[in-house]
C-alpha positions in Angstrom: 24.2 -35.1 75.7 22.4 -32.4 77.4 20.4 -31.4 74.5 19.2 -34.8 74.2 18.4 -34.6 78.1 16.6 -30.8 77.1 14.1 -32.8 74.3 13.3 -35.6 76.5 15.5 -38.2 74.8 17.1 -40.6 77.2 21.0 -40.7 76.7 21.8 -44.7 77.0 25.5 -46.0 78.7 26.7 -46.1 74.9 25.9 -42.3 74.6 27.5 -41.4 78.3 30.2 -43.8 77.8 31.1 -41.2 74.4 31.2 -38.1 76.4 33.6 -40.1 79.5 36.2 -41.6 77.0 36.2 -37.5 74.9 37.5 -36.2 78.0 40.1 -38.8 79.0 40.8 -38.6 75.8 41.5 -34.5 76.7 43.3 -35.6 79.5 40.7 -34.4 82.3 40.3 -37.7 84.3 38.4 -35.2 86.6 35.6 -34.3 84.4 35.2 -38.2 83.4 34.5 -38.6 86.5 31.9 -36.2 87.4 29.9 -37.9 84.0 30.1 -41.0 85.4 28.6 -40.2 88.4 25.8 -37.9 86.6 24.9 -41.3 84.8 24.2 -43.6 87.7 22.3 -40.1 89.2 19.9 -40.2 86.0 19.3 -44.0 86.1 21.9 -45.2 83.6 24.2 -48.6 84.8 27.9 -47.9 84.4 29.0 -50.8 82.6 33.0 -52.1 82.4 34.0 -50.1 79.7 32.9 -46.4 81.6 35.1 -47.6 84.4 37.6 -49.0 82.3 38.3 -46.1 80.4 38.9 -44.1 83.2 41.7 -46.9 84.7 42.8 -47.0 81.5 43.4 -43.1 81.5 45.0 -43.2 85.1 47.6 -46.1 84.2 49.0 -44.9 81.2 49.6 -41.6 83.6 51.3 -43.3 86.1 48.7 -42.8 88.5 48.9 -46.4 89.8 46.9 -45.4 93.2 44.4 -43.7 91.3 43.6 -46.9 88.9 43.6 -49.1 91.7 40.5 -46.9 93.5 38.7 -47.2 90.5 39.3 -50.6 90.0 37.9 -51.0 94.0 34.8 -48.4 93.0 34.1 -50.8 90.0 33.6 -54.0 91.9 31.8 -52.2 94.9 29.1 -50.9 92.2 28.6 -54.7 91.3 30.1 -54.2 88.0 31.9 -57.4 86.9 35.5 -56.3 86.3 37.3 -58.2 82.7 40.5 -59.6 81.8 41.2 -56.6 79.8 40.4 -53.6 82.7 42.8 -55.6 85.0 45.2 -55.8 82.2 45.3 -52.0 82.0 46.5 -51.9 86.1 48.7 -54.9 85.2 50.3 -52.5 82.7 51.0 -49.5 84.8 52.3 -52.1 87.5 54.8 -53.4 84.7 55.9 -49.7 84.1 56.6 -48.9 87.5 58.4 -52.5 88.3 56.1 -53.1 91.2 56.4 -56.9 91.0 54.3 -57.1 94.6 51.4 -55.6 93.7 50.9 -57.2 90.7 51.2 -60.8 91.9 48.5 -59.8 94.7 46.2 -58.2 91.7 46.5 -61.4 89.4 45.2 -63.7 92.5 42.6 -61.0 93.4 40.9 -61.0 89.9 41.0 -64.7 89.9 39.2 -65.1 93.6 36.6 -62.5 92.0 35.8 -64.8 89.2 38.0 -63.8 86.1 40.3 -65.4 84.2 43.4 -64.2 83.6 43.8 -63.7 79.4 47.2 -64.0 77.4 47.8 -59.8 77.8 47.5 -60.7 81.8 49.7 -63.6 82.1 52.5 -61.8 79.5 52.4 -58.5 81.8 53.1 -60.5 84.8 55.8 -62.4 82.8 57.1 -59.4 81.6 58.1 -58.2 85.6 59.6 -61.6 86.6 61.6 -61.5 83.5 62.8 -58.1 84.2 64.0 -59.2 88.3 66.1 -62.3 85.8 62.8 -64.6 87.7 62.8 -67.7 85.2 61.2 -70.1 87.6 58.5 -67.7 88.0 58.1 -66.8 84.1 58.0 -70.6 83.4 55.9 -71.0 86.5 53.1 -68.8 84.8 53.9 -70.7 81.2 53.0 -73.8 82.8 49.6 -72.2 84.5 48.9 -71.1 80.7 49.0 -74.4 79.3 47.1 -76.2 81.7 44.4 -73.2 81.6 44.3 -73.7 78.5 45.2 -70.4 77.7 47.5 -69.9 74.6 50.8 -68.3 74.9 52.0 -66.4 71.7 55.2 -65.3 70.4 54.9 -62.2 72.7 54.6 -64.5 75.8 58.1 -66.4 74.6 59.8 -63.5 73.5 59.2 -61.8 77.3 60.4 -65.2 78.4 63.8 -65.0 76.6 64.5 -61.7 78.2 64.5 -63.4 81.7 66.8 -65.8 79.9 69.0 -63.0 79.1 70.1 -62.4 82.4 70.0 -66.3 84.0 72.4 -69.0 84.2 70.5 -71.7 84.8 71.4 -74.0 81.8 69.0 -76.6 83.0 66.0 -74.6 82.3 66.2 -73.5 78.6 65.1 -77.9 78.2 61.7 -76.5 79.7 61.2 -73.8 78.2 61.5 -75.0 74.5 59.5 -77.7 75.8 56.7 -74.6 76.8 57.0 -74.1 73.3 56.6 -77.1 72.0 53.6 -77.4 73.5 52.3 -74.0 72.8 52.9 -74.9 69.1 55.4 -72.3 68.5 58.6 -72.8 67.0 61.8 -72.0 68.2 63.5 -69.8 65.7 67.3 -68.9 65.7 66.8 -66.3 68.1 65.3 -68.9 70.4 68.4 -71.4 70.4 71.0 -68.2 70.6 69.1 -67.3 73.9 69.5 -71.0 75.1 73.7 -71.0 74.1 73.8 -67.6 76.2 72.6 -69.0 79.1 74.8 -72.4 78.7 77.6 -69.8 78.1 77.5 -67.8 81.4 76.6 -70.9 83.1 80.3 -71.8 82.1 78.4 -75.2 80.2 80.1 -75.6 77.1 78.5 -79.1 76.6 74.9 -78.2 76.8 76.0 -74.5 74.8 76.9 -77.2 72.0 74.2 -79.4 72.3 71.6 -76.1 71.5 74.1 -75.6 68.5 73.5 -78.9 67.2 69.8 -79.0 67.7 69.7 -74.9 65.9 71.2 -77.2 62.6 69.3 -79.8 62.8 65.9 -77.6 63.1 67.1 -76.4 59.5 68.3 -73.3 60.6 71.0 -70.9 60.0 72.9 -70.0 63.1 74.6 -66.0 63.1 77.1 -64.4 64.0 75.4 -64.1 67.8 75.3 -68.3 67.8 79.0 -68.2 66.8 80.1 -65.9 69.3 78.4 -67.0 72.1 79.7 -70.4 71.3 83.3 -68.9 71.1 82.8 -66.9 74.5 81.5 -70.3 76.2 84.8 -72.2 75.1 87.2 -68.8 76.7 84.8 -68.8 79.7 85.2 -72.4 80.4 89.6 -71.8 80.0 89.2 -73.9 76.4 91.6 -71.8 73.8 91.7 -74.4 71.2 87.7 -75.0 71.7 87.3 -71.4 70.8 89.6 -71.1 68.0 87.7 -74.4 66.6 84.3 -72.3 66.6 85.7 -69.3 65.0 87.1 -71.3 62.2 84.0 -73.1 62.1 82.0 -69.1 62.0 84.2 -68.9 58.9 83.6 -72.1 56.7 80.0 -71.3 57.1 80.2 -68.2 55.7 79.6 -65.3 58.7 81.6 -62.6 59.3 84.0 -62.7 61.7 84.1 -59.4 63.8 87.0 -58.1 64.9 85.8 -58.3 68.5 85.8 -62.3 68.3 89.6 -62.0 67.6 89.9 -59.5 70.2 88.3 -61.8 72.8 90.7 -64.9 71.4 93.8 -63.0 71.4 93.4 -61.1 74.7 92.6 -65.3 76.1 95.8 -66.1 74.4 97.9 -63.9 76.0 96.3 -63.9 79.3 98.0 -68.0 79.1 101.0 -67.1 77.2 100.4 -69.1 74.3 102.8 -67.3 71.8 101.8 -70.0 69.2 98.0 -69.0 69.3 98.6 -65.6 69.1 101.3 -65.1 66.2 98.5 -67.6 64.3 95.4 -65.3 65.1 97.3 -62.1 64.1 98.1 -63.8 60.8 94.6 -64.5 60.2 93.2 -61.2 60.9 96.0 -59.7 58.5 95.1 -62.5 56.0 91.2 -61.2 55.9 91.4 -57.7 56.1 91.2 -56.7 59.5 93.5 -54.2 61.2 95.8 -55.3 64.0 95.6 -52.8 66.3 98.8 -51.9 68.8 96.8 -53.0 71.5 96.6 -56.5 70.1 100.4 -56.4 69.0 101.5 -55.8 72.6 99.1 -58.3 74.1 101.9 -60.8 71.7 104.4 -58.5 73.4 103.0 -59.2 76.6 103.2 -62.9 76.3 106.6 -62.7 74.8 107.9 -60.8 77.7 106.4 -63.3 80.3 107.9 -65.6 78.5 111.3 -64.3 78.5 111.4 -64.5 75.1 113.9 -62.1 73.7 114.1 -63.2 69.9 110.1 -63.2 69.7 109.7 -60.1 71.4 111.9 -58.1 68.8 111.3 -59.7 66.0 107.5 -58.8 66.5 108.4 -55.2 67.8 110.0 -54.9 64.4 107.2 -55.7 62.7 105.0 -53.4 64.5 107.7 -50.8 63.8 107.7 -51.4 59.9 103.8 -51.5 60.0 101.0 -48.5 59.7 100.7 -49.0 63.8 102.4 -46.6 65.9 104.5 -48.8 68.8 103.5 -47.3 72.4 105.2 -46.9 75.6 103.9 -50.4 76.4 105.6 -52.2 73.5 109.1 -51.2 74.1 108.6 -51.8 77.7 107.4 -55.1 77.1 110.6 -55.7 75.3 112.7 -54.6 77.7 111.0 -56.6 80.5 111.5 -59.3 78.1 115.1 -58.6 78.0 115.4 -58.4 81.7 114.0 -61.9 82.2 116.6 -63.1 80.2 119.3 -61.1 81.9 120.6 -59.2 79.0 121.2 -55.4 80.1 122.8 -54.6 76.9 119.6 -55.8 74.9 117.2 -53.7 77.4 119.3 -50.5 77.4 119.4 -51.3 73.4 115.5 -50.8 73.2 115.4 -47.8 75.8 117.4 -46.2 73.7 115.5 -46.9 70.2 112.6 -46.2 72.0 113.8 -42.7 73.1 115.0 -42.0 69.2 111.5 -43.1 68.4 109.8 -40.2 70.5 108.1 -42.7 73.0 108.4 -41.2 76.4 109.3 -44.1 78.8 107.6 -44.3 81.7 107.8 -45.8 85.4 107.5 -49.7 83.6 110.0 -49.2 81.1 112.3 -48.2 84.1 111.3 -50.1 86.5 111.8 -52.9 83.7 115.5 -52.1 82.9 116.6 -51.2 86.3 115.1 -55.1 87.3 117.8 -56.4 84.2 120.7 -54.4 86.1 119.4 -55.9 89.4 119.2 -59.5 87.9 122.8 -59.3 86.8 123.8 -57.7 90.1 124.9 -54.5 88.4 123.9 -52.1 90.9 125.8 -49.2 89.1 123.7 -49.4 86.0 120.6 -49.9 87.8 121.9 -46.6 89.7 122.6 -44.6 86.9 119.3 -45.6 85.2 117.7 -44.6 88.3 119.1 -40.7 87.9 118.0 -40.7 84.2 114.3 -41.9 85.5 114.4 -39.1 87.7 116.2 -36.2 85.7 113.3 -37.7 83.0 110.3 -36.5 85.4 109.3 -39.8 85.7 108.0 -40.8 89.7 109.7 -44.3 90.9 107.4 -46.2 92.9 107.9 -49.1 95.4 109.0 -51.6 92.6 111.6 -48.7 91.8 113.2 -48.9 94.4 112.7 -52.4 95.5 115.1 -53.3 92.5 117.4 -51.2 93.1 117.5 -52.9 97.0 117.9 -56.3 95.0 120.9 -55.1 92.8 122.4 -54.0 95.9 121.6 -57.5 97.7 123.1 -59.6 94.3 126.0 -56.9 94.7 126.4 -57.5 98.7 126.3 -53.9 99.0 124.8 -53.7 102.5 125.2 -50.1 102.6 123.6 -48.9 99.9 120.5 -50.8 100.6 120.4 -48.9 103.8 120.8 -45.7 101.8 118.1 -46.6 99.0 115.7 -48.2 101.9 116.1 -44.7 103.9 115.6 -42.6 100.5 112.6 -43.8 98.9 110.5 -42.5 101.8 111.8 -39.0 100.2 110.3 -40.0 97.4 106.7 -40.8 98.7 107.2 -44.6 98.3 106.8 -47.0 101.6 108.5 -50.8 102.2 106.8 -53.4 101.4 106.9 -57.4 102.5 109.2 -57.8 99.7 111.4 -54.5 100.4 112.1 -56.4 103.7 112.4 -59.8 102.2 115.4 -57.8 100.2 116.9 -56.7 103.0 116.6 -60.2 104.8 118.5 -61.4 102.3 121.4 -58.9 101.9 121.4 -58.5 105.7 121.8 -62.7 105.5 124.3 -62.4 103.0 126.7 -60.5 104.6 126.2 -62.3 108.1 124.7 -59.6 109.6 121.0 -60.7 110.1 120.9 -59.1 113.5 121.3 -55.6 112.2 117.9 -56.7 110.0 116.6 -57.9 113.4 117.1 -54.5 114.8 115.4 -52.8 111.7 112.1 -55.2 112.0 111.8 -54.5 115.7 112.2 -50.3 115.1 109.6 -50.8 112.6 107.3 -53.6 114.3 104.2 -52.0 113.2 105.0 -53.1 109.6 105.3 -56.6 110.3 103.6 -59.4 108.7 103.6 -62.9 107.7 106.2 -63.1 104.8 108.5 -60.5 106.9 108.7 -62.8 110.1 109.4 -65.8 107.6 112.1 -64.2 106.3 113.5 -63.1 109.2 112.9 -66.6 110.7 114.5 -68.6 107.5 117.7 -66.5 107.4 118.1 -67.0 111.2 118.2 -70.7 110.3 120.0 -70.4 107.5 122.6 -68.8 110.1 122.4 -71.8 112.5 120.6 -69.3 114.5 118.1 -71.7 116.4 117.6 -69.4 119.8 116.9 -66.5 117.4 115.0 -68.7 114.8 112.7 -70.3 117.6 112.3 -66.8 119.7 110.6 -64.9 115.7 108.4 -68.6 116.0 107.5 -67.8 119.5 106.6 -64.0 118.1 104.5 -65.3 115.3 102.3 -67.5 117.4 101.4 -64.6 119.6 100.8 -62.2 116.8 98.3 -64.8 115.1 100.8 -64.9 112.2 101.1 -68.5 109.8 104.6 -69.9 109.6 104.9 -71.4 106.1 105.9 -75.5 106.1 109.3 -75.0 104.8 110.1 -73.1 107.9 109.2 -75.2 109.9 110.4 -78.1 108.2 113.7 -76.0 108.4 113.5 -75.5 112.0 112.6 -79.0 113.1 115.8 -80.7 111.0 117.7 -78.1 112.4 117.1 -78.6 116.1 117.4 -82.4 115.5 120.6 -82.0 113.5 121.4 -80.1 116.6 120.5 -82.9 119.1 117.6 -80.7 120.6 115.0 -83.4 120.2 112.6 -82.6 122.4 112.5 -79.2 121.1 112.2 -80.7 117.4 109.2 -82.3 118.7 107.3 -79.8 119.9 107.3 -77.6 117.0 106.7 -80.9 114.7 103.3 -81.0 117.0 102.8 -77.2 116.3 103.0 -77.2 112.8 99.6 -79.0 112.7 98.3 -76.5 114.8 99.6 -73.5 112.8 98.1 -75.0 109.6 94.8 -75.7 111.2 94.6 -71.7 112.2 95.5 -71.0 109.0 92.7 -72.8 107.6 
């Protein structure tokens, strides 16, 4: 370029513009500049593309203040900015996620005079669409259409990712609709999308209604359709729903994953439903797939919330006989199964297999048998189990030792639930409401509920709602009413709520007892009390 200036040729914008992209090209924005300005010096107009490449340059940097001065120098030197250099600050804008800036840039370049082109309007989309904005990305859609501007597979694909993170079922009508109207077709991708949102907007209907319409466009839903469809139905609480869809993912020939049974039999056992599981479980073994321990005690689980001794063996066996190591969790699930059903001999049965097994028990599988002694009221066995959990290494925790306090209440063993309710402090545990609920109740059993009076008032800091209706329910139990009404008195003053049964108790009590007008006025209360409550 200087040689031609040396032999008195006249270097043109085409022969600057050269020399201005080279060194952005190098990476010396600085140097691009200084030609730029030698051109206007010599005579020779700047056009859009010597600015452009130099904003160009600066946005793909990251230099977003630096493509904006540009930008400003571009329109002060008269020089008619295009869709495609405001495209190129759009760009850095979307990289940087400044969503602000770039809404005030797309209205600036349309009060200068230019429109907006499908690389503008999908760069904007793409920012709403990354904040989750669908309003705004089917806001701009609109402004396309009646523009007259074409959106194109890009501008729906950006649209779908602000789908990806929205709930609003209501919308995904629209936006096919945007399509539509754009003349693009939806494609399997497009209708998944649509059942995702349905799904974690909890609408099963409308999540079906997309699958339906996917069909009926003649096309082939996968395994991302199917599993979305399954999710919606567990979302929305609907266990048979879902197990419909994944049989339904079967006759048409996809793959069932083994997360889709995951996902059914961790919903199954989450509502007990033994029958669901054992016929999952049996599936996966009938196809291939591996049932994994964790999926053999979620059955274990269930069983044990269900009490169900026979069920929770039998499958224990199984597991046992299988290529699947049984955990800690699977015998204790057993055992807790046991204890629901008050059988001590079964539980200790399976703490012992599980010992010969080499499965270390831990604090559940204790806390789990010592419960079964406590049920049965056989405080010595929930003792000596207590010793072996210690000897063992193993740390008892509140629930430890509230068992233990509950054998000794079905044992009316008042003393020793002093004893353990003074020892498990030794042991870094603290009472609980239900610790003190336990001692209520043994205290009430043995007709010696003020000595449980005299241990709430030492230890007043600790009380709380379900301690001062336990006190206040054995008190009436007892006949009581002085004592009963004086903990009612306390309760109101502390802010505390008095469940209805108490004070249903209270008020049949005094009027059993003649004291009428007392009856009354705690009949009133108890629609005051609920209405602090609320």
């Amino acid at each position: 370029l200087e040689k031609m200036s040396q032999e008195g040729a006249q270097p043109n914008v085409i022969c600057y513009n050269a020399v201005i992209n080279a060194w952005c090209k190098e990476g010396s924005i600085q140097r691009a500049a200084v030609w730029l300005e030698r051109m206007s010096k010599h005579g020779v107009q700047p056009n859009v593309n010597s600015y452009s490449t130099i904003i160009d340059k600066l946005a793909k940097v990251g230099d977003v203040r630096g493509a904006e001065t540009w930008l400003t120098k571009m329109v002060d030197a008269g020089v008619e900015a295009d869709a495609v250099s405001y495209a190129m600050l759009l760009s850095s804008y979307s990289k940087s996620g400044a969503l602000d800036r770039a809404c005030k840039l797309f209205e600036q370049m349309q009060c200068r005079g230019t429109v907006p082109n499908t690389v503008c309007f999908n760069l904007l989309m793409n920012m709403h669409a990354t904040h989750g904005d669908v309003k705004g990305v089917l806001r701009l859609l609109r402004q396309m259409r009646e523009r007259g501007i074409r959106a194109d597979r890009a501008s729906f694909n950006t649209a779908m990712k602000a789908f990806s993170k929205s709930s609003d079922a209501s919308a995904t009508d629209e936006l096919v609709q945007e399509m539509q109207w754009a003349g693009v077709t939806a494609d399997a991708s497009t209708y998944s999308a649509c059942i995702s949102v349905c799904v974690r907007a909890k609408d099963t209907l409308k999540a079906e209604q997309w699958m339906r319409q996917l069909k009926s466009a003649g096309l082939h839903a996968d395994a991302s359709s199917y599993t979305s469809m399954i999710n919606s139905f567990l979302h929305s609480g609907d266990l048979n729903g879902a197990e419909q869809w994944l049989q339904r993912m079967e006759s048409d020939g996809i793959q069932v994953s083994a997360a889709n049974y995951t996902a059914l039999v961790n919903a199954a056992s989450k509502v007990s439903d033994l029958t669901c599981l054992e016929r999952i479980l049996q599936k996966m073994e009938k196809v291939g797939i591996e049932v994994t321990s964790a999926m053999h005690n979620a059955v274990l689980s269930a069983c044990a919330r269900k009490g169900d001794v026979e069920r929770a063996e039998a499958w224990l066996k199984k597991l046992r006989a299988s290529s699947v190591q049984a955990d800690v969790a699977s015998y204790s699930s057993v055992i807790h199964a046991c204890a629901k059903s008050n059988d001590i001999m079964r539980a200790e049965h399976w703490m012992n297999e599980m010992q010969k097994a080499g499965v270390q028990a831990n604090v559940v599988s204790y806390n789990s048998l010592i419960n079964a002694c406590a049920r049965c009221g056989r405080l010595d066995r929930a003792e000596s189990w207590f010793q072996t959990m210690v000897k063992q290494g193993v740390q008892p925790g509140i629930t430890t030792f509230n068992s233990l306090m509950n054998a000794c209440a079905k044992a009316k063993n008042l003393e020793r639930a002093e004893y353990w309710l003074s020892e498990m402090e030794n042991y870094g545990a603290h009472p609980d409401d239900v610790t003190y609920s336990t001692m209520v109740h043994t205290y009430s059993a043995a007709q010696q509920t003020w000595r449980m009076e005299q241990l709430l008032e030492a230890k007043c800091a600790l009380l709380s709602d379900f301690c001062v209706n336990s006190i206040a329910q054995a008190w009436i139990k007892a006949g009581q009413l002085d004592a009963a009404d004086r903990w009612f008195v306390r309760a109101e003053s502390l802010g505390f709520e008095i469940n209805s049964a108490n004070f249903t108790g209270l008020v049949a009590a005094l009027n059993k007892a003649k004291r009428f007008h007392e009856a009354e006025a705690w009949a009133a209360k108890s629609g005051n009390f609920k209405r602090m409550s609320r």
